[in-house]
DRENDOVEX-615384 format. One record per residue (C-alpha): z, x, y. Coordinates in steps of 0.1 Angstrom, whole numbers, padded with zeros to 4 digits, always signed. Each point is the difference from the previous one (the first is absolute). Layout:
<rs>
ZXY
...
</rs>
This chain:
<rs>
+0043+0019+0014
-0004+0036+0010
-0037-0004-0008
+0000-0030+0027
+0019+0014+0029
-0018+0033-0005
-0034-0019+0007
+0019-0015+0028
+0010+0032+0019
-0036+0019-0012
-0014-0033+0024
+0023+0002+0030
-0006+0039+0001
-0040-0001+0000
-0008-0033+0021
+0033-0001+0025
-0016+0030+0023
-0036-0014-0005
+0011-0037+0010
+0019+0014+0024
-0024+0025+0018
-0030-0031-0001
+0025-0022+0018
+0002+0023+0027
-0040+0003+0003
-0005-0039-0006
+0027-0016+0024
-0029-0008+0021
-0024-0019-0030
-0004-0031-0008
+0020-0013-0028
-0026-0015-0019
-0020+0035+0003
+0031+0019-0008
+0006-0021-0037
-0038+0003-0005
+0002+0037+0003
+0008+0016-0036
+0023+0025-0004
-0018+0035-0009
-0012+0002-0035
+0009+0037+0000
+0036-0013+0004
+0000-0028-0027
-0015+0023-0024
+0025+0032+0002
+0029-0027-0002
-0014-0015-0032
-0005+0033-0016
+0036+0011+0007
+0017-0030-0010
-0022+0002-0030
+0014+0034-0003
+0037-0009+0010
-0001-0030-0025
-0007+0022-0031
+0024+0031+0013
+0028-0025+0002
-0006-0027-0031
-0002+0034-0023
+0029+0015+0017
+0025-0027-0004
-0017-0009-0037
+0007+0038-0007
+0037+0002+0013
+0008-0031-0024
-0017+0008-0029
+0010+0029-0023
-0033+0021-0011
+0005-0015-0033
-0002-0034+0012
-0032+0012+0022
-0018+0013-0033
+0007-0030-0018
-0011-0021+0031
-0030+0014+0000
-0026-0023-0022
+0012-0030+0024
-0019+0014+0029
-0035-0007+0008
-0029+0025+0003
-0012+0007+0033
-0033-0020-0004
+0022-0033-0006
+0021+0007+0028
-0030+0007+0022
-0015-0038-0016
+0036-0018+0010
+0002+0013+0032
-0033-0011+0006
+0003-0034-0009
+0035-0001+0018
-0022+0012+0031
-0030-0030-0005
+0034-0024-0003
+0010+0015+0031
-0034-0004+0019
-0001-0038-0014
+0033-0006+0016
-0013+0015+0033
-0023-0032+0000
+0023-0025-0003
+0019+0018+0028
-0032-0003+0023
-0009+0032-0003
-0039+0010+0003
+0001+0028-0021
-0040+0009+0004
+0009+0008+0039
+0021+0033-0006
-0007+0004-0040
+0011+0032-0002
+0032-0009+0020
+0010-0028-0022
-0012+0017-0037
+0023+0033+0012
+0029-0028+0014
-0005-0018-0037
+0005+0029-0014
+0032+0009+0015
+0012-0036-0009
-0012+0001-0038
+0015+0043-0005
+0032-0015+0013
+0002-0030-0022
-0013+0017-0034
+0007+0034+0003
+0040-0003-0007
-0010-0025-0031
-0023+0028-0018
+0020+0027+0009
+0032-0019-0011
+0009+0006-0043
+0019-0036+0006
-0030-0018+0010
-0030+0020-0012
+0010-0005-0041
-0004-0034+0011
-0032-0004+0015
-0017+0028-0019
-0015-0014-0034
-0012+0025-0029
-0038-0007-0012
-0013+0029-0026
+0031+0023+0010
-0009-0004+0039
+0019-0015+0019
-0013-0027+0022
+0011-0021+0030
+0006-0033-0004
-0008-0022+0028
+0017-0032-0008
+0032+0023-0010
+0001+0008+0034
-0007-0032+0018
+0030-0013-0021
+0024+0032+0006
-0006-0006+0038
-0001-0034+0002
+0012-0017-0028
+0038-0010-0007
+0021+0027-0016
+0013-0005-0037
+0034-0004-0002
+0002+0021-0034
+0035+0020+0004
+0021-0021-0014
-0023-0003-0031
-0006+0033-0004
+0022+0026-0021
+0029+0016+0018
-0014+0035+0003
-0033-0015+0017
+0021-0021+0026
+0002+0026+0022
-0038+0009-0005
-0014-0035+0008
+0027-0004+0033
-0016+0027+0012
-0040-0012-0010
+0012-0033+0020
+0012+0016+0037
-0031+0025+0002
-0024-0035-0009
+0024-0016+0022
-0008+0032+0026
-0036-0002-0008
-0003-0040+0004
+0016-0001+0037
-0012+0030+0011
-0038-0012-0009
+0005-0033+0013
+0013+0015+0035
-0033+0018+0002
-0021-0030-0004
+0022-0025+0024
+0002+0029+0026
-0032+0010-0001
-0013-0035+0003
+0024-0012+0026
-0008+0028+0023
-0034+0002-0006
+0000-0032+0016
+0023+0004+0028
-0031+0023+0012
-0013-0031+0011
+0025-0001+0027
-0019+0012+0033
+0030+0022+0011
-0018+0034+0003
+0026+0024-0020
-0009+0033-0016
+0018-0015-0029
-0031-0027-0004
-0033+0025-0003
-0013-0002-0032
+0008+0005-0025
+0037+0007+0012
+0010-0037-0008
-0010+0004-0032
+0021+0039-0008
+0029-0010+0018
-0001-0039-0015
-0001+0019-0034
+0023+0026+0004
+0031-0019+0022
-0007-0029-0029
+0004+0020-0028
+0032+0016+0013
+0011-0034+0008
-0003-0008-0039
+0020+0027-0009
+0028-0004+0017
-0003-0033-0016
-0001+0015-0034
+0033+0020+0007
+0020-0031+0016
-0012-0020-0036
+0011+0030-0021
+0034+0001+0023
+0009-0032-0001
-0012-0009-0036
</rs>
């Protein structure tokens, strides 16, 4: 949740004067011209970097200020290397761009607009999964003492139902698995927010209204980040009322 809304504020606070000063300077434009004009790479690349940055700072915090050291240390072998996280977010980030056609998105016109926009989808979908102990000793798989993603591990952790084990399993592990269930439960809404809100926004653009809020590849940041929020506050009205 924290991890969510902090993405949410990093976004109002670097595009609301920018939308806000270009609305000024292109009351007089066309609206077609205006949704045609992209926002400034310069823009979508320091906000990806930073919430890239923010995403991390926060996931390791919060993992930190739960977890004993001991726990931390013993945590340790579920993680994956940096070369496997670098692989998964990149196939999270083709996913992405594969979504973007669907959406009716030409992603060869501004390619550099959508890979960095992909990017900021896929970091904000994967990143809490790898950096999470709950979730990454079950998608990481151990060939020769490596450890190993496993793709179809995490297909089924974000999409797939989740196993009603507690009952089954022995009273001191109860508690354990409750708590494996709401951060999959977290992870499931709060990924399938991004995808609806990205795509549902993405083609609102369509709409020949002339906002700020429709220059690409806005549709796509703010589809993913209000979505994702959205699915989170899903998550915590399940886990409430459960």
């Amino acid at each position: 949740a924290t991890h969510a809304f902090g993405n949410a504020i990093l976004l109002y606070y670097m595009f609301s004067p920018l939308l806000e000063h270009d609305s000024i300077v292109m009351a007089h434009m066309d609206p077609s011209i205006i949704i045609e004009t992209a926002i400034p790479l310069k823009n979508i690349a320091h906000f990806v970097a930073l919430s890239c940055i923010l995403s991390i700072f926060i996931i390791w915090g919060c993992q930190r200020a739960i977890l004993t050291r001991n726990e931390i240390q013993e945590q340790s072998h579920k993680y994956l290397n940096s070369t496997n996280n670098t692989l998964l977010i990149g196939s999270a980030t083709i996913f992405t761009q594969c979504s973007f056609i669907l959406c009716g998105i030409n992603y060869m016109k501004l390619p550099i607009h959508t890979f960095l926009s992909s990017l900021y989808v896929a970091t904000n979908a994967v990143l809490p999964i790898i950096l999470s102990a709950p979730s990454a000793g079950i998608i990481v798989s151990m060939q020769h003492d490596k450890s190993r993603v496993n793709y179809k591990s995490v297909v089924a952790y974000l999409f797939g139902p989740i196993e009603d084990d507690i009952k089954q399993s022995p009273q001191q592990n109860q508690q354990h698995n409750r708590n494996r269930h709401l951060v999959q439960r977290m992870h499931q809404c709060s990924t399938l927010g991004t995808l609806i809100g990205m795509c549902v926004c993405a083609i609102f653009r369509v709409l020949d209204h002339g906002m700020q809020i429709q220059r690409y590849p806005m549709p796509i940041i703010v589809g993913a980040t209000a979505g994702r929020v959205c699915g989170v506050l899903l998550a915590v009205l399940m886990t409430v009322s459960s």
